[in-house]
Every structure is written in structure tokens, then in C-alpha cells.
C-alpha positions as CSV (number, residue, x, y, z in Angstrom):
1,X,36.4,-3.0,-10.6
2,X,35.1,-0.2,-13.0
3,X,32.1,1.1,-11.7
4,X,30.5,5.0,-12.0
5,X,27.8,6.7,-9.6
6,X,24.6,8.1,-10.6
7,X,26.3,11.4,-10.6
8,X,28.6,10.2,-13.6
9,X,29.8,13.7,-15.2
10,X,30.4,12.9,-19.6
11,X,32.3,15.1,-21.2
12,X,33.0,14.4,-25.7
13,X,35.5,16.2,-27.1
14,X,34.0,17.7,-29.9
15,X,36.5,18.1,-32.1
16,X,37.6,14.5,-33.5
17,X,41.5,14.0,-32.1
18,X,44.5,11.4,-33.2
19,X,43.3,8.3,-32.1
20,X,47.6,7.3,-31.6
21,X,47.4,8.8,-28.9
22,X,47.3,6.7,-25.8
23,X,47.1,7.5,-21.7
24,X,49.3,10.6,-22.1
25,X,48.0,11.7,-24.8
26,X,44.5,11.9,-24.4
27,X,45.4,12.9,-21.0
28,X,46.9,16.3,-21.9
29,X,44.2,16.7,-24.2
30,X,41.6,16.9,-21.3
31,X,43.9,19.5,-19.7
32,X,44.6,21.6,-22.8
33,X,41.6,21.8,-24.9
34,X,39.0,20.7,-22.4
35,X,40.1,22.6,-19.4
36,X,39.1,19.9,-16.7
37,X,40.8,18.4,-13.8
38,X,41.0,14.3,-14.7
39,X,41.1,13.7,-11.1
40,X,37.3,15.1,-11.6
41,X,36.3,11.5,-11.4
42,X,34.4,12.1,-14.8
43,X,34.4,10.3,-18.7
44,X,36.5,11.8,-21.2
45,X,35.4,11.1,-24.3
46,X,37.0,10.9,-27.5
47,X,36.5,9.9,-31.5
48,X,38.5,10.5,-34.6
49,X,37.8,11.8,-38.0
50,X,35.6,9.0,-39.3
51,X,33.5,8.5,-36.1
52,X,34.3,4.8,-36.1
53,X,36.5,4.6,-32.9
54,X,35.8,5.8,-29.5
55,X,38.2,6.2,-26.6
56,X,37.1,6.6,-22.9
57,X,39.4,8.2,-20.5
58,X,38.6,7.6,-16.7
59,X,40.8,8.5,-13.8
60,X,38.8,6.0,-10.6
61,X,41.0,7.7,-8.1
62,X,43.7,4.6,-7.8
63,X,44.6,4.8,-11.8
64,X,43.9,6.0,-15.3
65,X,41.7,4.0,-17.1
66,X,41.4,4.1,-21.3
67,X,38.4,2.3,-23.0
68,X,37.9,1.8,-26.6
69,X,35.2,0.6,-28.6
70,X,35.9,0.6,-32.8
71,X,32.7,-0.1,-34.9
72,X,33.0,-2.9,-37.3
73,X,30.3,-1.0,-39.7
74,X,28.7,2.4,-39.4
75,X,29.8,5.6,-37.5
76,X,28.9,7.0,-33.8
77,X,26.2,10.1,-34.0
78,X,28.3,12.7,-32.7
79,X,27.8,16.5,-32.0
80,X,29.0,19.1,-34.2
81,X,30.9,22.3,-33.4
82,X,29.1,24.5,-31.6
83,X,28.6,28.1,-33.1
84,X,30.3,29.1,-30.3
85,X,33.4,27.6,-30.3
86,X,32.8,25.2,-27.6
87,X,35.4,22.2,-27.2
88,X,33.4,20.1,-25.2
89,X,30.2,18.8,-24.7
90,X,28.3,18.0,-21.5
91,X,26.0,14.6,-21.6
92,X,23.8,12.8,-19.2
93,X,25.1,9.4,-18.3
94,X,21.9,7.7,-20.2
95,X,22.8,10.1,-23.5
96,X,26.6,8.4,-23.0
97,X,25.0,4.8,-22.8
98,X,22.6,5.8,-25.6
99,X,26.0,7.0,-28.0
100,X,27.6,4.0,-27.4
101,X,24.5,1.8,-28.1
102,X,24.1,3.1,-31.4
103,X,21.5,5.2,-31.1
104,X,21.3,9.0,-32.8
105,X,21.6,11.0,-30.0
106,X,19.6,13.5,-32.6
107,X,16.5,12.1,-33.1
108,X,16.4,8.9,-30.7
109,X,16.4,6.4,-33.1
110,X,18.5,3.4,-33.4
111,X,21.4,3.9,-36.5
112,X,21.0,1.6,-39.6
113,X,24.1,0.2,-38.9
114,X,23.4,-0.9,-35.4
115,X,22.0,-4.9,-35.0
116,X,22.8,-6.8,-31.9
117,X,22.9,-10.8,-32.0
């Protein structure tokens, strides 16, 4: 069962990456660019050009797991390169649920895009 503690580290790749990629992959990429240990127990997180495709990484100790989420219309608000070259970005869990609910991490308001059923 997937579950996180209240201590859930976030890390987003700032950069946007090949969304090909798979396990491996994405698993080198938190080594090389990131610089973090996987075994960290924390979400690595991951988008492409276009903002419309997310990937999760996740490593709960017993296995590595990979979570995606594609949006049917509309991109994910996502943080631009830092002026100081940084490759990552730290969030809170709630800014992570917040991202993936479709709301501008910006400004706090919900995207145009985004209407739930």
C-alpha cells in the first residue's frame, strides 16, 4: 500500500526531462541532476516540455514506485529556473497536493482548465 508520512520531503525537477524514460531512467536522473539519495524515502517529481504529463518517482523502502498523471486539457503551474541555477525545487507536501489538483501554485488560484465532475 502507497502511503507517505507527514514528513513527506517533494522534490520537482525543474528542468522539464524525456518523459520515455521509465524506472531507470528517471532514476538516474535523481542521482545525476538532482543529487539525492532515492532511498531518501522522498517524491521525485518530474514533467516534460509541455507541462501536460507528470511522473512521480517513489522508492517505499521494499520497491521503486513510478506514478503518472497526463492532463487531458491544460498544463501543470510549474516553477521556473531559478536565477541561480538550481535543479530542483523543495515543496511542502500540501504545495505537491495543491500542483496536482490544478491549482497555480503562484497565486493560489484554481487553473482555467481545471473542473472536477
Amino acid at each position: 500500500m502507497l502511503s507517505f508520512t507527514g514528513s513527506l520531503k517533494v522534490f520537482v525537477a525543474i528542468e522539464a526531462c524525456d518523459m520515455r524514460r521509465g524506472h531507470n531512467g528517471l532514476l538516474a536522473l535523481v542521482g545525476e541532476k538532482l543529487k539525492e539519495d532515492i532511498r531518501s524515502g522522498a517524491l521525485f517529481v518530474f514533467t516534460n516540455k509541455s507541462r501536460r504529463l507528470l511522473k512521480v518517482l517513489y522508492w517505499d523502502g521494499t520497491g521503486l514506485w513510478l506514478l503518472c498523471k497526463r492532463l487531458e486539457k491544460g498544463t501543470f503551474s510549474w516553477p521556473r529556473t531559478a536565477e541561480s541555477g538550481a535543479s530542483k525545487l523543495k515543496l511542502t507536501p500540501e504545495a505537491f497536493a495543491m500542483l496536482t489538483d490544478g491549482i497555480d501554485l503562484r497565486d493560489g488560484v484554481r487553473r482555467a482548465w481545471y473542473e472536477r465532475e
